[in-house]
C-alpha positions as CSV (number, residue, x, y, z in Angstrom):
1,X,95.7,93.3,93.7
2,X,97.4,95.0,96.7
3,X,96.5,97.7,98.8
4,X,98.7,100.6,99.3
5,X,97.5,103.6,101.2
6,X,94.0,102.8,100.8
7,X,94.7,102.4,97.1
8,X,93.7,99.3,94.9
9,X,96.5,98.8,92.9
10,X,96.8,95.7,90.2
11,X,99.5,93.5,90.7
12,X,101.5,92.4,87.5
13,X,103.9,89.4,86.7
14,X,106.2,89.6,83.9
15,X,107.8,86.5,84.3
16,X,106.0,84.5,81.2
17,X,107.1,88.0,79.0
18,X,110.7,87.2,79.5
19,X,109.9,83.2,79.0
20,X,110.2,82.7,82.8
21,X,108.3,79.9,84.8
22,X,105.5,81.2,87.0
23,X,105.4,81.7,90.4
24,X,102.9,82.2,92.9
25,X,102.9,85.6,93.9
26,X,102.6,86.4,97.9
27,X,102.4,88.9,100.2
28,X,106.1,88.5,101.2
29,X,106.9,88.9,97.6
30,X,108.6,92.5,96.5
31,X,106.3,94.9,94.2
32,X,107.6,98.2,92.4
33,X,105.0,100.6,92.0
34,X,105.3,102.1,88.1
35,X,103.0,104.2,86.1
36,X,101.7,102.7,82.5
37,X,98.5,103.0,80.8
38,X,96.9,105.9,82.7
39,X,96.8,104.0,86.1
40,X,99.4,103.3,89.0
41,X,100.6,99.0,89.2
42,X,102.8,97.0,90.8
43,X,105.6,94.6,89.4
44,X,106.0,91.5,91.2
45,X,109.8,92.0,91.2
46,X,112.8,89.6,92.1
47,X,114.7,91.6,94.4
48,X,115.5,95.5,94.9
49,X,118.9,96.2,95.4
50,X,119.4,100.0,94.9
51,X,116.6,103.0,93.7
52,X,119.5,105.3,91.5
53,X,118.9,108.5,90.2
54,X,118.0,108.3,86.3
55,X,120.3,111.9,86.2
56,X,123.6,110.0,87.9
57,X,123.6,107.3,85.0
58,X,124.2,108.4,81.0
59,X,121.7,106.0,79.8
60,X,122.5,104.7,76.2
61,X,120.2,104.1,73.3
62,X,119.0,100.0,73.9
63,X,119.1,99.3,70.1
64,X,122.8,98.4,70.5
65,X,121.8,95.8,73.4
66,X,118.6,94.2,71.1
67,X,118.4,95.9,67.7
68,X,114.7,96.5,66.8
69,X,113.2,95.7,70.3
70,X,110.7,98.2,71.0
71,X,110.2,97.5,74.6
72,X,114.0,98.7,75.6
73,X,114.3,102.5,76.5
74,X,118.0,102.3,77.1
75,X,120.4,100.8,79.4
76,X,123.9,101.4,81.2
77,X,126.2,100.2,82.2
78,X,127.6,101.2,84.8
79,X,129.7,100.3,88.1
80,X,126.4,99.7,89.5
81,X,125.6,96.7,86.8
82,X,123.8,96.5,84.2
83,X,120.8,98.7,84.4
84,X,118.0,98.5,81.8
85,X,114.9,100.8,81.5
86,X,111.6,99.0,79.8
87,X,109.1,101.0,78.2
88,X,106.3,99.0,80.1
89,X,103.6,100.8,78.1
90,X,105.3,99.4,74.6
91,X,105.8,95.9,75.8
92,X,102.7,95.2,77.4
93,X,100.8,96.8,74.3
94,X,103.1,93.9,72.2
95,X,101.6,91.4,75.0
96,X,98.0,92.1,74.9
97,X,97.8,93.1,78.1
98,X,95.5,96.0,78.5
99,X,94.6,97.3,81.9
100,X,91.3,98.7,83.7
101,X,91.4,102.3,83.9
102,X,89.1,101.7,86.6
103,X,90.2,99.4,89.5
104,X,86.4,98.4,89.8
105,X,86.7,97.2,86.6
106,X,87.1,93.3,85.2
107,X,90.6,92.1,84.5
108,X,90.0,90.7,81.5
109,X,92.6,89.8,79.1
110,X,95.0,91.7,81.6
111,X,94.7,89.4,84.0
112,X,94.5,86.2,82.0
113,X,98.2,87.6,80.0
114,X,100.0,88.7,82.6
């Protein structure tokens, strides 16, 4: 967990999702704050580069990128790279992972999947 503001806020990993190798997450590390499952977390993220405006960017459907994966809102790609949007809520439903609504609350299988 991290605090931000005087807020506990669970800190996720989704580096086994995507079949990477763990990695020990620190304080130096970079976190994006996201909404999923009722509650406020942070992704332990590689590296921001940019914050874009979802209304600059025509965002295409993602079942041309991965046809059938759930977990893909859409992606585009743009002069700024390729940008993909998850539907976090979706793929850590299809993970297992269910969080605390309560930050009080036991981790759990949340803690142990992610």
């Amino acid at each position: 967990v991290i605090n931000v503001q005087g807020q506990v806020i669970p800190v996720l990993s989704l580096r086994r999702l995507f079949g990477l190798a763990d990695c020990a997450v620190t304080p130096a590390h970079q976190f994006l704050l996201v909404g999923t499952q009722g509650r406020t977390v942070a992704l332990v993220v590689d590296a921001v580069t940019d914050i874009l405006d979802s209304a600059d960017h025509e965002m295409k459907v993602a079942d041309t990128l991965l046809p059938g994966c759930t977990y893909l809102a859409g992606r585009d790609g743009s002069s700024a790279g390729m940008i993909t949007v998850l539907e976090l809520d979706t793929l850590l439903a299809a993970a297992g992972v269910h969080l605390p609504a309560d930050p009080d609350e036991q981790w759990g299988a949340a803690h142990a999947a992610a």
